[in-house]
C-alpha positions as CSV (number, residue, x, y, z in Angstrom):
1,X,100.3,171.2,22.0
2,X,102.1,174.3,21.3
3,X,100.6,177.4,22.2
4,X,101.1,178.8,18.5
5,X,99.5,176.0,17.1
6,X,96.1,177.3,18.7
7,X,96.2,180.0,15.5
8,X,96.1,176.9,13.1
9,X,92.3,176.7,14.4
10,X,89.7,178.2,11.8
11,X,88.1,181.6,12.7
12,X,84.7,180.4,12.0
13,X,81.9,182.8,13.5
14,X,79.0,181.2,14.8
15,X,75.7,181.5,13.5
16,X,73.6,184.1,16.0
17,X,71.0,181.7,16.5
18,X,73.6,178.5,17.5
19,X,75.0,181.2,19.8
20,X,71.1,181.3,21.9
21,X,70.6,177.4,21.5
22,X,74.2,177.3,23.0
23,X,73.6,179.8,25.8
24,X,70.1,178.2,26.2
25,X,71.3,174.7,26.2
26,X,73.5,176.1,29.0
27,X,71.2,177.6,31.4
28,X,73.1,180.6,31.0
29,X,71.3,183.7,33.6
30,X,72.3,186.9,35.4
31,X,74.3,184.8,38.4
32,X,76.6,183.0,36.3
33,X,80.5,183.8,35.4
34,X,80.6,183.1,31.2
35,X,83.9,182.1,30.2
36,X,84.5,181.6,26.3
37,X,87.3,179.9,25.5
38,X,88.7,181.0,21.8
39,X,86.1,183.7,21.5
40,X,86.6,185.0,18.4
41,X,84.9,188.7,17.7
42,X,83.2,188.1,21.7
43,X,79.8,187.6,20.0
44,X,79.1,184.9,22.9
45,X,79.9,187.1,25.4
46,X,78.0,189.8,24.3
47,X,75.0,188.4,23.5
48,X,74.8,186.6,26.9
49,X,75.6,189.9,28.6
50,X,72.9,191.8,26.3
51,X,70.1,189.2,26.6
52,X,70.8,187.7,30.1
53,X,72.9,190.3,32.2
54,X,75.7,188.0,32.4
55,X,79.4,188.6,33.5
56,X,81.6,187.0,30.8
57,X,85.3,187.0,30.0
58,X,86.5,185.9,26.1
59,X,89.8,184.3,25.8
60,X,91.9,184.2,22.6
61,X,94.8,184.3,21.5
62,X,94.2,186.5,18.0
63,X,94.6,190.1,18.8
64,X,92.5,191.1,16.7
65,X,89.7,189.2,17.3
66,X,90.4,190.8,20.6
67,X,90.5,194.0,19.3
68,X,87.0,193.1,17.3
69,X,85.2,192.2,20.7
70,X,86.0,195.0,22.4
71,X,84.9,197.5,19.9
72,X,81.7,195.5,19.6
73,X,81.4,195.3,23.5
74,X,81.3,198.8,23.1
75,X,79.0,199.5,20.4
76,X,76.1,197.6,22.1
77,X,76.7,198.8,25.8
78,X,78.1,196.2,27.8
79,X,81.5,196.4,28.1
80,X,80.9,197.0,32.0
81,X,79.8,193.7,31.9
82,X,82.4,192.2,29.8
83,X,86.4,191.6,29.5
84,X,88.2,190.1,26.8
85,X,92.1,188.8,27.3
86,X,94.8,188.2,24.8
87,X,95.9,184.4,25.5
88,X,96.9,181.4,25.7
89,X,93.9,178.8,26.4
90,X,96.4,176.6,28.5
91,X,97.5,178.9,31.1
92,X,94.3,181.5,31.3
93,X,92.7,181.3,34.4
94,X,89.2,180.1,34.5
95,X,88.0,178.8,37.8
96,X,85.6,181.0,38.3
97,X,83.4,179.9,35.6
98,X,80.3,178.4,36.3
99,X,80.0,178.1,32.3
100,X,82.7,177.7,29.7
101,X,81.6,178.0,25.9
102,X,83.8,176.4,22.9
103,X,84.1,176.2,19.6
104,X,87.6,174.9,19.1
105,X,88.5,171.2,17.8
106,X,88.5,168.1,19.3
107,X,92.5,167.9,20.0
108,X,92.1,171.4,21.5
109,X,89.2,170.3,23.6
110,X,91.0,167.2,24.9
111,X,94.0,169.4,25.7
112,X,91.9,171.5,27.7
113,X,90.2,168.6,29.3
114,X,92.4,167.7,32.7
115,X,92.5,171.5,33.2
116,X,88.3,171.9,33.0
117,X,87.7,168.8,34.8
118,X,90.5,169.7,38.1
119,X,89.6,173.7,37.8
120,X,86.1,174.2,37.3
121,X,84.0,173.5,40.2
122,X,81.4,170.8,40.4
123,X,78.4,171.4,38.7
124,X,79.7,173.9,36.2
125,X,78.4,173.7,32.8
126,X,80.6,173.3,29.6
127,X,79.1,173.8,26.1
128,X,80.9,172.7,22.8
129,X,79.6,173.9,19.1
130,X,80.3,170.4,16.9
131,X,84.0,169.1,18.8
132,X,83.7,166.8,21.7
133,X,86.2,165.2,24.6
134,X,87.2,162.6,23.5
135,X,86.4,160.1,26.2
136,X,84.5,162.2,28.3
137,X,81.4,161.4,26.6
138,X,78.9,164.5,26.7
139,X,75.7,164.6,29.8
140,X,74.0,165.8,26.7
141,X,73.4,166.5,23.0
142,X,71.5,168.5,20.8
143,X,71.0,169.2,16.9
144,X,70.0,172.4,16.0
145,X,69.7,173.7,12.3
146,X,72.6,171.0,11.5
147,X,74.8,171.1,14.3
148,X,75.5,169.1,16.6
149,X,76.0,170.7,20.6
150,X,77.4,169.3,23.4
151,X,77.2,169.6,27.2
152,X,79.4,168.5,30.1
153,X,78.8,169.2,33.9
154,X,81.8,169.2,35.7
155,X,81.1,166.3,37.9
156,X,82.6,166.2,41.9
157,X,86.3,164.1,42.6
158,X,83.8,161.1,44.9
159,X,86.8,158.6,44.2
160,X,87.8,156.8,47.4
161,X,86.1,155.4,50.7
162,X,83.4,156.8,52.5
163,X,81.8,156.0,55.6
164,X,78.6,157.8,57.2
165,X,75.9,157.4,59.6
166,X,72.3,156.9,59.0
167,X,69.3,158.5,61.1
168,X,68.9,154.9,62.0
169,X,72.2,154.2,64.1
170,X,73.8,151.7,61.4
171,X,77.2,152.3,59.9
172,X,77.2,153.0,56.2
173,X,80.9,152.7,53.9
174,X,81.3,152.7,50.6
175,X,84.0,152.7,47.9
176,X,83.6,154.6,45.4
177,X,85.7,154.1,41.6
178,X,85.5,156.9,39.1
179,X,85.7,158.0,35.6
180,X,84.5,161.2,34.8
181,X,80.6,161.7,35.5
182,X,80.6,157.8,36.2
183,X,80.7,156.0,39.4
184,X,80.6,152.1,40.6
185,X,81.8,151.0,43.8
186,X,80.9,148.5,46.7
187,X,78.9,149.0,49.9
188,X,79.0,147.8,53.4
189,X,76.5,148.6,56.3
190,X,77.5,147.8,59.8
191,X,80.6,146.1,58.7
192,X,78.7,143.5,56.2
193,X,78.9,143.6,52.5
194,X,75.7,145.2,51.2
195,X,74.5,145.8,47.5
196,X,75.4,149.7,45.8
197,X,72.5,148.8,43.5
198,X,73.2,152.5,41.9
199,X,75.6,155.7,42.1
200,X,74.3,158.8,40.0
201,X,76.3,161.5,39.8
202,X,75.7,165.0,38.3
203,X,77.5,167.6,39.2
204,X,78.1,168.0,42.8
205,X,75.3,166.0,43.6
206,X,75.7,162.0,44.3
207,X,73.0,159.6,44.8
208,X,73.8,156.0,46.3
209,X,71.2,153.3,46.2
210,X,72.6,150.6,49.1
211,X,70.4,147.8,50.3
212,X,71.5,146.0,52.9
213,X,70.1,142.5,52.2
214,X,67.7,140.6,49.6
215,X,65.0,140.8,52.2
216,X,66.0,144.6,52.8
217,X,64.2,147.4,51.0
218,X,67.1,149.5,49.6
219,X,68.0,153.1,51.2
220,X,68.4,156.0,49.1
221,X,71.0,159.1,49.8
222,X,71.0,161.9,48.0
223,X,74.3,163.6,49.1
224,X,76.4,166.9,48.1
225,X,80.1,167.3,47.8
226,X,81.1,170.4,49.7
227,X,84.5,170.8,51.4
228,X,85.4,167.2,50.5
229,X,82.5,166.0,52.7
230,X,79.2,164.8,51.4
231,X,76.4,166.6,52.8
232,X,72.9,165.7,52.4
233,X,71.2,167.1,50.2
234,X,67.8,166.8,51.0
235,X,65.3,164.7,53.6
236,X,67.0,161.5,54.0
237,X,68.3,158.7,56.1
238,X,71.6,160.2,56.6
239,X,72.8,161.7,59.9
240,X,75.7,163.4,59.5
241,X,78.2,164.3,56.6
242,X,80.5,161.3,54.8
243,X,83.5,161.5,55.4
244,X,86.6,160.3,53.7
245,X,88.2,157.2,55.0
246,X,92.3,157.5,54.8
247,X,94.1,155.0,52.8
């Protein structure tokens, strides 16, 4: 899509109230890095900044919306908070959101989508008002006063084969397939085919469900992805990191 075209999407403001139940629906607090993406007059920004002390930067390419948010930045205080850039949604530079916040439409959203899903790091939170991602079907949805939300956690790159050890001495490897937020795979312990009865992921955090054998009660791990290792994440039968197996 050509950058010019992104002008061809309506300047609709959104309703106050959709911006809370967005922001809400979000989790939005005082550690997070708010990025909205076509941010019209900044009214996102702002109000998350004003109500929840939160660090934002708006993104459009209009400039005079741009122009608009910064004056209104101003007017209610929190433009030390706040920055607002002049353009294009393709090549700004958002990886150091932990939230992004759209109102776009769905071709613009899918456009975005390879650069939210590879950018973003795992377990960022993305929030659409009424547009979707095509495939990428949403973690979540909610209606409020007539419109429809959406919400997307960037979910961890688990793809490939994985091997660990667990507290127990046996020899755990999976491989893993993935699309998106969702995962199937196959499972081996100690060299022998074993069942991946489930693989959960949200975020950065990945939860496999192996049991060795019909007569074997099935082991949980509860792992997170952190410097393309998989780290427990809490009490479990896992005794060191995963680690990826080369091709």
């Amino acid at each position: 899509m050509e950058p010019d075209l992104y002008l061809d999407v309506p300047y609709v403001p959104t309703d106050e109230k959709v911006v809370e139940a967005m922001l809400d629906f979000a989790y939005v607090g005082r550690k997070d890095v708010l990025y909205d993406l076509g941010c019209g007059d900044g009214r996102i920004v702002v109000a998350a900044a004003l109500n929840r002390s939160t660090r934002g930067v708006g993104v459009d390419m209009d400039p005079a919306r741009i122009a608009d948010a910064m004056e209104y930045a101003g007017d209610t205080g929190v433009e030390y908070l706040v920055d607002f850039v002049e353009g294009d949604l393709l090549t700004a530079d958002f990886s150091e959101a932990t939230v992004v916040t759209l109102y776009l439409l769905d071709s613009v959203n899918v456009e975005l989508r390879p650069r939210l899903l590879s950018e973003l790091r795992p377990g960022a939170r993305i929030v659409s008002h009424a547009f979707n991602m095509g495939d990428w079907k949403a973690d979540e949805q909610l209606n409020f006063s007539g419109v429809r939300l959406y919400k997307w956690i960037v979910p961890a790159a688990v793809a490939g084969s994985w091997h660990w050890q667990g507290t127990d001495g046996k020899e755990y490897r999976v491989e893993l397939k993935q699309k998106y937020q969702q995962v199937t795979g196959k499972a081996w312990v100690e060299g022998r085919p074993a069942k991946l009865q489930s693989a959960l992921l949200q975020g950065a955090l990945l939860e496999l469900v192996i049991q060795e054998n019909d007569a074997a009660a099935a082991d949980s791990f509860v792992m997170r992805f952190e410097d393309d290792q998989l780290v427990a994440a809490e009490s479990s039968k896992q005794a060191a990191p995963a680690k990826r197996v080369a091709a």
